[in-house]
KOLDOMAR-433361 format. One record per residue (C-alpha): x, y, z negated. Coordinates in Angstrom, 1 decimal, always signed. Layout:
- X/Y/Z
...
This chain:
- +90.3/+56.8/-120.2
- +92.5/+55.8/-117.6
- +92.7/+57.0/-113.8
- +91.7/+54.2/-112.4
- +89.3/+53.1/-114.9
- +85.6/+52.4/-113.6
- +83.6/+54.8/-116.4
- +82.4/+58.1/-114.9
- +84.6/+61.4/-116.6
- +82.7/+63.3/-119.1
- +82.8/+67.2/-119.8
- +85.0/+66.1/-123.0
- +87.2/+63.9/-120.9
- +87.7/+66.7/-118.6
- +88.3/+69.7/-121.7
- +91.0/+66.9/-122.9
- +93.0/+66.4/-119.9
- +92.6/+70.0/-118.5
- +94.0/+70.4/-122.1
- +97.3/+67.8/-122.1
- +98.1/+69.0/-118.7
- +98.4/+72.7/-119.5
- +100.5/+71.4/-122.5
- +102.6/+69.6/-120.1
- +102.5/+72.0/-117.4
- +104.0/+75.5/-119.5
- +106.4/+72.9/-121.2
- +107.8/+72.0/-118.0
- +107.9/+75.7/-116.6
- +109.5/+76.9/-119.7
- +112.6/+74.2/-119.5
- +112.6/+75.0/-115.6
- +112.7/+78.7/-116.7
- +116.1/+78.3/-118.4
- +117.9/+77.0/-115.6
- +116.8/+79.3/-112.9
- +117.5/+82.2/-114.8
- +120.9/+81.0/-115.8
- +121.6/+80.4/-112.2
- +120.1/+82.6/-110.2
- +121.9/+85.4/-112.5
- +125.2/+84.2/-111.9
- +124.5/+83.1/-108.0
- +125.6/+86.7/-106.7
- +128.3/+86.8/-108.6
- +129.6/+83.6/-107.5
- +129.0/+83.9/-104.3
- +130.9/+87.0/-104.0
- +133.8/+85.5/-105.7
- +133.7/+82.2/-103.9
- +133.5/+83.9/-100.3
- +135.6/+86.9/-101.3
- +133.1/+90.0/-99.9
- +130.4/+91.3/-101.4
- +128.1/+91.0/-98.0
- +127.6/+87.4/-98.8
- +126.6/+88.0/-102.4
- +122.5/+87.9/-101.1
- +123.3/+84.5/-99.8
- +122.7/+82.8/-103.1
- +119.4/+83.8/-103.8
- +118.7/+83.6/-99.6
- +119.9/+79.8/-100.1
- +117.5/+79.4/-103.2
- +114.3/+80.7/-102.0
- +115.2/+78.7/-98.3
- +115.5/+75.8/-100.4
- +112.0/+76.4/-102.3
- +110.7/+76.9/-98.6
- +111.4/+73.7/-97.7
- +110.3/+71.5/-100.3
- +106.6/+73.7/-100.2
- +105.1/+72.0/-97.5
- +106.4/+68.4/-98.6
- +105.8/+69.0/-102.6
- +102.5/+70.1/-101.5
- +101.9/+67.1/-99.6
- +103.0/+64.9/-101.9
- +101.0/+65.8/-104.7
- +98.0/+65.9/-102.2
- +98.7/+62.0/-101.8
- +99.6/+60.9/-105.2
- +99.3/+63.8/-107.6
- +100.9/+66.8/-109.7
- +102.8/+64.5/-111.7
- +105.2/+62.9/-109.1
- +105.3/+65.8/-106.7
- +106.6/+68.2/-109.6
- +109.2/+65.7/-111.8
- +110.4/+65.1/-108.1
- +111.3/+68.7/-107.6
- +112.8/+69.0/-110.9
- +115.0/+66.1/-110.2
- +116.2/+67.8/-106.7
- +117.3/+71.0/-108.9
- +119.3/+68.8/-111.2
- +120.9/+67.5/-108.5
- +121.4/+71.0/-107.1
- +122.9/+71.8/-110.8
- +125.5/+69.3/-110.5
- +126.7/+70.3/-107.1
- +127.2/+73.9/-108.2
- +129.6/+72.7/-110.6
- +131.4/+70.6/-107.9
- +131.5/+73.4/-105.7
- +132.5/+76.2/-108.0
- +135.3/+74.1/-109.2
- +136.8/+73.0/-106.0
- +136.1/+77.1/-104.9
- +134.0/+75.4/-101.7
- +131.7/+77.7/-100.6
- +129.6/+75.8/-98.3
- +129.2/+73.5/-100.3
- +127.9/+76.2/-103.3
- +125.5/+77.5/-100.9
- +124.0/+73.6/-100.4
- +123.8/+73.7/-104.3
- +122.0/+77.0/-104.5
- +119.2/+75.5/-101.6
- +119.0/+72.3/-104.2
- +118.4/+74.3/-107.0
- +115.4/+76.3/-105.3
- +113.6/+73.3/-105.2
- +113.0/+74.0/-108.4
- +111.3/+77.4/-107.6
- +108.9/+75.5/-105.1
- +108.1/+73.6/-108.7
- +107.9/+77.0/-110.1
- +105.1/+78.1/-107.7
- +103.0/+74.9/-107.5
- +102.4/+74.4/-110.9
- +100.5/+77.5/-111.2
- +98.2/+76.0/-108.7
- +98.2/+72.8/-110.5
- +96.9/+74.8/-113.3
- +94.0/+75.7/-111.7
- +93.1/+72.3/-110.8
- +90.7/+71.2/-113.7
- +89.9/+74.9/-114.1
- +86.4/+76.2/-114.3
- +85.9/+79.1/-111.7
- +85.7/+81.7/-114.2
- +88.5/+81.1/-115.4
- +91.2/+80.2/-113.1
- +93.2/+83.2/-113.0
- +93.6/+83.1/-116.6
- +95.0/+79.4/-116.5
- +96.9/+80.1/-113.6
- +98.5/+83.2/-115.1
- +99.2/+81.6/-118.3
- +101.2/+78.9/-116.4
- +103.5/+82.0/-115.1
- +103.4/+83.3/-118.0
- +105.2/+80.2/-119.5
- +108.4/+80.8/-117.5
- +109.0/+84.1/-119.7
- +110.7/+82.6/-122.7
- +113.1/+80.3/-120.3
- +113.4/+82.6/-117.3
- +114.6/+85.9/-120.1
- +116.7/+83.8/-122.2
- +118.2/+82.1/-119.3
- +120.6/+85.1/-118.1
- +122.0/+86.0/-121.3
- +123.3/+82.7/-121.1
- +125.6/+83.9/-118.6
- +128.2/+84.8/-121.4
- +127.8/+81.8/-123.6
- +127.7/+79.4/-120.6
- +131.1/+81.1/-119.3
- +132.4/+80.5/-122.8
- +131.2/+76.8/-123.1
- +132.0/+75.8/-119.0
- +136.1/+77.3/-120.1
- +136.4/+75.2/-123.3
- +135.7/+72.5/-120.4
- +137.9/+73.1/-118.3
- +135.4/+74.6/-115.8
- +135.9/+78.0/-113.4
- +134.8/+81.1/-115.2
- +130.7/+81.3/-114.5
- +130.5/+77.6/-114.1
- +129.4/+76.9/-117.4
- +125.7/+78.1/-116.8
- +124.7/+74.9/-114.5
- +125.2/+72.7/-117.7
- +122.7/+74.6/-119.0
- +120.6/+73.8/-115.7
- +120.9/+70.5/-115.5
- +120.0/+69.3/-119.1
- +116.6/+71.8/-119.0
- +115.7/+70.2/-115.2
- +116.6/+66.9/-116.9
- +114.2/+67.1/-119.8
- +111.4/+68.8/-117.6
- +111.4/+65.4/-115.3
- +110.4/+63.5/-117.6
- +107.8/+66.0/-119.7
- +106.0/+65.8/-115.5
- +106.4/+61.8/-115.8
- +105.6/+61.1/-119.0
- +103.1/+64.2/-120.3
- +101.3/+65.2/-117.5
- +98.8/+62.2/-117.5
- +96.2/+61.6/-116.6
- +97.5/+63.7/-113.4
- +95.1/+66.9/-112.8
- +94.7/+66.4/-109.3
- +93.9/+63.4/-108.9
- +91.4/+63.9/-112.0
- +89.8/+66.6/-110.0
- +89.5/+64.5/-107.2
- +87.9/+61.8/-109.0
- +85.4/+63.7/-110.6
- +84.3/+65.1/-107.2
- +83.6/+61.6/-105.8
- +81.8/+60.7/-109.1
- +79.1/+63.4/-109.4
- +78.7/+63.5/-106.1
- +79.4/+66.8/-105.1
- +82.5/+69.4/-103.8
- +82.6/+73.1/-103.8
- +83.0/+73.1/-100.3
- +79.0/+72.2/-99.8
- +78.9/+75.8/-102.1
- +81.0/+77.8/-99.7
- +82.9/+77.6/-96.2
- +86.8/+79.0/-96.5
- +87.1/+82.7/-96.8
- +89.9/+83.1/-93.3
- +90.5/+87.0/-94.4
- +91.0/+85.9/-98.1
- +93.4/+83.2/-97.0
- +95.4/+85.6/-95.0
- +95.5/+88.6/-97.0
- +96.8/+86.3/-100.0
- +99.6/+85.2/-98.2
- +100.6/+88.3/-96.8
- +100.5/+89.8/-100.5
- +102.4/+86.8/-101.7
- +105.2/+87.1/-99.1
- +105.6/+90.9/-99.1
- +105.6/+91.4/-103.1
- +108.1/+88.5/-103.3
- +110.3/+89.7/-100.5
- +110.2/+93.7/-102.3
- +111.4/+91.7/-105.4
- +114.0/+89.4/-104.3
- +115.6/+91.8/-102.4
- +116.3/+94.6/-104.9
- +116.5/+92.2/-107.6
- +119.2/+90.1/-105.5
- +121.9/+93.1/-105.2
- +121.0/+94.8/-108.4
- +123.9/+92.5/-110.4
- +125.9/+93.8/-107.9
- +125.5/+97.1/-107.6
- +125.4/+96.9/-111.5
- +129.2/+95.3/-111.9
- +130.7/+97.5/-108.6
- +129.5/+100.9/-111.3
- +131.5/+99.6/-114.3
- +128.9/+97.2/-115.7
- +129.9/+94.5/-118.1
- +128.1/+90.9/-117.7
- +126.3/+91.4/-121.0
- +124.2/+94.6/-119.2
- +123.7/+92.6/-116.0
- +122.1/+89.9/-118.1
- +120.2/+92.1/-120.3
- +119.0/+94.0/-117.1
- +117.7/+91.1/-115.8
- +116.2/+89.4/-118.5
- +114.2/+92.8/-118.6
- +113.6/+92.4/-114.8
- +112.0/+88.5/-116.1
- +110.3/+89.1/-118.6
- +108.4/+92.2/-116.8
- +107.8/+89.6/-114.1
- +106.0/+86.8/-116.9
- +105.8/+88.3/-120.0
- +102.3/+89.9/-119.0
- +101.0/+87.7/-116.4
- +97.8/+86.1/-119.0
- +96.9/+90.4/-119.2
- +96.5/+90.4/-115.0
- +95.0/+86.8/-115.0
- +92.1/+88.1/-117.4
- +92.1/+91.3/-115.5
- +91.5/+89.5/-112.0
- +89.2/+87.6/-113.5
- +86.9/+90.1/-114.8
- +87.2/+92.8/-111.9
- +88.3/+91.0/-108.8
- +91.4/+90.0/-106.8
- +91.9/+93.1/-104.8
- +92.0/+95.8/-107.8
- +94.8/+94.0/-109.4
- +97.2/+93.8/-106.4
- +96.9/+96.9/-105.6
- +97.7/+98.0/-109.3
- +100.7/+95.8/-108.5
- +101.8/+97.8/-105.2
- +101.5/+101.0/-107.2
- +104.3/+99.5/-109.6
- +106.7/+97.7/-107.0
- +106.5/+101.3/-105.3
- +107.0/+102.9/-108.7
- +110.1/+100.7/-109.4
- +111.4/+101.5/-105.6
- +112.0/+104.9/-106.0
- +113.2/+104.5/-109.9
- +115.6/+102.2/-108.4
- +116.6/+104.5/-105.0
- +116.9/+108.4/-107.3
- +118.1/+106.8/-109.8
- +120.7/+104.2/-108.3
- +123.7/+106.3/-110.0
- +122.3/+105.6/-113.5
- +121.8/+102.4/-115.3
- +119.0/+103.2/-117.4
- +116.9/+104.2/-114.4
- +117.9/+101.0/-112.7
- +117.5/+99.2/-115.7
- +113.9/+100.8/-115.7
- +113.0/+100.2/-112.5
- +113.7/+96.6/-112.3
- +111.2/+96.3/-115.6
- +108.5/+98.0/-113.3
- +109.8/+95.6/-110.4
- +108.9/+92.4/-112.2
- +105.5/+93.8/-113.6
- +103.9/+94.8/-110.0
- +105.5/+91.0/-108.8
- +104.0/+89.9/-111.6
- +100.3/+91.4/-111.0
- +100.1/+90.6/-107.5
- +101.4/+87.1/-107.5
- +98.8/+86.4/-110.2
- +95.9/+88.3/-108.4
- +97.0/+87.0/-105.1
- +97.6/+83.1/-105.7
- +94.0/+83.4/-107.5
- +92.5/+85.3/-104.5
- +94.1/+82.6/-102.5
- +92.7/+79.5/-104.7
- +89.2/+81.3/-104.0
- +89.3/+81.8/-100.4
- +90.7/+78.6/-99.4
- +88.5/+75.3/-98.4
- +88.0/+73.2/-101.4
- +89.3/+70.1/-99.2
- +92.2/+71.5/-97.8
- +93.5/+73.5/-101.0
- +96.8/+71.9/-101.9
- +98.1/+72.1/-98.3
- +96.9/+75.7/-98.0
- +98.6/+76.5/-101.2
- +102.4/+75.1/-99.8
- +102.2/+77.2/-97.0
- +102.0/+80.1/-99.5
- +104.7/+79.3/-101.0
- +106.0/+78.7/-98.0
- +105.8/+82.0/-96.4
- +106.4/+83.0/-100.0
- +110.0/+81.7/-100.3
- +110.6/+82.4/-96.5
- +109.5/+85.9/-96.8
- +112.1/+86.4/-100.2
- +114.9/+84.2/-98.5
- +114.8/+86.7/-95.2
- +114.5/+89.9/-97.9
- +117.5/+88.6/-99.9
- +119.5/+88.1/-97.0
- +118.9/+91.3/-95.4
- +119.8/+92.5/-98.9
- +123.2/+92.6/-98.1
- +123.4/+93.8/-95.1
- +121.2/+96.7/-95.9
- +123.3/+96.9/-99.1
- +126.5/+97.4/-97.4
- +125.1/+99.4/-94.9
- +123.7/+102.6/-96.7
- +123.7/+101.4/-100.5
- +121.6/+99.9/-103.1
- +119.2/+104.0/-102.8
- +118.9/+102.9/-99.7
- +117.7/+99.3/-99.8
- +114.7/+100.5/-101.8
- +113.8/+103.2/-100.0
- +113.6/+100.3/-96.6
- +111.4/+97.9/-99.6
- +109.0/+100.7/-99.5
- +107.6/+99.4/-95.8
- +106.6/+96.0/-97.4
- +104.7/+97.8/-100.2
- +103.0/+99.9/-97.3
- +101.7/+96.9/-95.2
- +100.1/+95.1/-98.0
- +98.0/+97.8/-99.0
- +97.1/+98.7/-95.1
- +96.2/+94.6/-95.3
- +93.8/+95.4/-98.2
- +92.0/+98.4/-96.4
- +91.6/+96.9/-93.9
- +90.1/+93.7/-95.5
- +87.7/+95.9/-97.0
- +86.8/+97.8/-94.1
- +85.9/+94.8/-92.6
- +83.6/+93.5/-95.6
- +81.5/+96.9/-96.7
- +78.6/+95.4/-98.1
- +79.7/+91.8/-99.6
- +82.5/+91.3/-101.6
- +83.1/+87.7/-103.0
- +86.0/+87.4/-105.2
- +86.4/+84.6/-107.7
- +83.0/+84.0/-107.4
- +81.4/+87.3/-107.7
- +78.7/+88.8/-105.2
């Protein structure tokens, strides 16, 4: 049936095209996966070679996540006017670009201009966080953390392998011609390529504008069910901001701390890809979990880990395997409270108004990790990479003081994807 055709949507109409767009959805992220990791894992390192001191090394992964923070807001309105479909293939298409630039810029050593390709290829983050939400679109209530998570979840074979391709691009970018390091945007561009056109071509009919259409034809909207949950909304997107910020900035000057002890490329990829798949690898295990026991249990299982993974990373800076460890623990209490949080989030927030409420969370999202990654540096340089995790600490501290105090406030009733 098409979109636009006049016959009402049945259940099985909906099971099939919830189905086709999950299909397209975790192909897309898994493509998308390759590049960022690939990138991203090499952006430090290039940025410290192209501007010649290691304070600017952050600036790679602060130009990334500034770059996803300003395509949220304009993604997110875009698909709010004509879809999933368009909004995502046209951030993909933007990281391509991004991927293409790098090379440029890497090769004529302009670092400016490499910084411009790093904010390009964020976009393709912003992709990264809306199709979780576009996962929940079709979703029955009961279910939406689980198809959320399993969205995220679809970034782990792409995100892990995508460092380790660090070497091999090197390899394949100097049989080119191309500066050492270069070689993994190649890599970037053909996966952002391909993923355009699995959003144009797979992802119909488009999910949101399904959902939309079946409200209008049974007459109904969950917003006659419920008003939005305000202390939901903003306790969501404090968790979203704070756990990504913890994450980006440890994560951001860990291949650099790594290579200034003795480090070869092969153990920076294979500590990140570590670091990845701890952050995806068991995101369907938290979705189930925030599904069956609530929103709030689950993040805070994920503060205990970030904090965990802060002091791993701050006693044991001096040895790798306790870094190495720490960054696994890192990615897993990211990975639980970005799951719990974006599905608290798709709970709380009015049924009308969703899509826009959801790109400013990933707005504050990327701004909060852009503003941690930058400060990165400076911290790093300033009293060391024990240091910089012992300051992360603070941002663990205020999300759990937000989720007291969110329950303080609600001692008797306690609605969380959809329970009383």
């Amino acid at each position: 049936m098409s979109e636009g055709g006049m016959t009402a949507l049945t259940d099985a109409d909906v099971v099939r095209i919830r189905r086709r767009s999950h299909v397209a959805i975790i192909s897309g992220q898994a493509l998308a996966g390759v590049g960022m990791g690939a990138t991203f894992s090499a952006g430090a390192l290039l940025a410290t070679q192209l501007s010649g001191s290691p304070a600017w090394s952050g600036t790679s992964v602060t130009l990334s996540t500034l770059g996803a923070a300003a395509a949220a807001i304009p993604l997110a309105r875009l698909a709010q006017a004509s879809g999933r479909s368009p909004a995502l293939a046209t951030g993909s298409a933007f990281a391509a670009l991004g991927a293409i630039v790098g090379i440029v810029a890497t090769a004529a050593g302009l670092f400016p201009l490499f910084l411009v390709a790093m904010g390009l290829l964020g976009v393709g983050t912003a992709v990264n966080l809306q199709s979780r939400f576009a996962a929940t679109d079709l979703s029955e209530p009961a279910r939406s953390g689980r198809d959320l998570s399993v969205v995220v979840w679809s970034t782990t074979l792409g995100a892990v392998l995508g460092p380790n391709l660090i070497g091999p691009g090197d390899v394949l970018g100097r049989s080119i011609g191309l500066p050492p390091l270069t070689g993994v945007f190649i890599f970037a561009l053909a996966a952002q390529l391909v993923a355009v056109t699995v959003y144009l071509v797979v992802l119909r009919p488009d999910p949101l504008l399904t959902a939309l259409r079946l409200g209008v034809e049974r007459g109904t909207t969950e917003v006659e069910a419920r008003a939005e949950d305000r202390g939901g909304v903003i306790t969501a997107i404090l968790t979203l901001a704070l756990s990504h910020a913890t994450m980006a900035s440890v994560m951001a000057m860990t291949p650099v701390h790594l290579v200034d002890h003795g480090a070869t490329l092969q153990i920076v990829g294979l500590t990140i890809s570590l670091h990845v798949a701890g952050m995806y690898a068991l995101s369907p295990v938290w979705g189930v979990l925030s599904d069956r026991f609530g929103r709030s249990p689950v993040i805070v299982v994920g503060q205990g880990m970030l904090l965990a993974a802060l002091l791993m990373t701050s006693f044991g800076a001096e040895h790798s395997g306790w870094v190495v460890a720490g960054l696994i623990f890192l990615g897993l209490g990211w990975s639980a409270a970005t799951v719990a949080a974006s599905g608290l989030l798709t709970d709380s927030a009015d049924p009308m108004r969703r899509t826009v409420v959801q790109g400013r969370a990933d707005l504050s999202m990327s701004l909060a990790g852009g503003i941690g990654a930058a400060s990165a540096g400076v911290v790093l340089a300033a009293i060391g990479y024990s240091g910089l995790s012992l300051v992360a600490i603070v941002l663990v501290a205020v999300v759990v003081g937000a989720l007291v105090i969110r329950r303080a406030r609600r001692p008797r009733i306690r609605v969380e994807s959809g329970q009383v």
